[in-house]
C-alpha positions in Angstrom: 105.4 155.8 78.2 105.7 154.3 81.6 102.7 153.9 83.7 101.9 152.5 86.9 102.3 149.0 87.9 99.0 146.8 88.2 98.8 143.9 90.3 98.9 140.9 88.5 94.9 140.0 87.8 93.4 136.8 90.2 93.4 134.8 87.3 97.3 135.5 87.0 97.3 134.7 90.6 95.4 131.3 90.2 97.3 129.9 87.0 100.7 130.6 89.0 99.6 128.9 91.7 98.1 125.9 89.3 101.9 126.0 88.3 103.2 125.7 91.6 100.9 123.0 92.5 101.9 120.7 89.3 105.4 121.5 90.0 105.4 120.0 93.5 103.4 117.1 92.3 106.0 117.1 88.9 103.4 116.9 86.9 102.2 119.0 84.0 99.5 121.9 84.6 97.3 119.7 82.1 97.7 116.8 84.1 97.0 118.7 87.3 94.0 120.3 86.3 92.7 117.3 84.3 92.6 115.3 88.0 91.6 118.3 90.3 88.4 118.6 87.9 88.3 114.5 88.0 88.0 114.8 91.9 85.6 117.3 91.5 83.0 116.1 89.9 83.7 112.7 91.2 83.1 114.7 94.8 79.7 116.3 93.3 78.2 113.2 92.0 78.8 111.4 95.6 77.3 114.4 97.3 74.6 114.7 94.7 74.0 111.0 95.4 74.1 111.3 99.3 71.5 114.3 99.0 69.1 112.1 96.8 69.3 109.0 99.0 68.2 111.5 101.9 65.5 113.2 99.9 64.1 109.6 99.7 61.8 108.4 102.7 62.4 104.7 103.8 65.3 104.0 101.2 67.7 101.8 102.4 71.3 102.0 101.3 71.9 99.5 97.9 72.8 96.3 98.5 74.3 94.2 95.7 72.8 90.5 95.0 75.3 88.5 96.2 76.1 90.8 99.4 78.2 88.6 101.9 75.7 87.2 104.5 73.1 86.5 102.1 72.1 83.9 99.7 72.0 84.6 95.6 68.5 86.3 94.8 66.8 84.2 92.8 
């Protein structure tokens, strides 16, 4: 029985272009999605961080002990 051609579904769409992707960067697909979901959540976090840091009244940006400029805290 032959019947109509369907389109191939989005998520064939998205794992060829995954492929694609990993090619050009000759990587494997594992590798490729392993650091696109590294930058992601990296991305989040930072942005997550950003929004709480606003959310905050009067916080000033971290500074570490021994910032240049400044003497060791004691």
């Amino acid at each position: 029985m032959t019947g109509a051609q369907h389109p191939p579904s989005p998520a064939g769409d998205a794992l060829a272009a995954v492929r694609a992707r990993a090619a050009e960067a000759g990587v494997s697909v594992s590798e490729y999605v392993r650091e696109a979901l590294w930058r992601v959540r990296g991305e989040e976090a930072w942005e997550r961080a950003l929004a709480q840091a606003r959310e905050e009244p009067g916080s000033a940006p971290h500074q570490s002990p021994h910032h240049p400029g400044q003497g060791p805290r004691e």
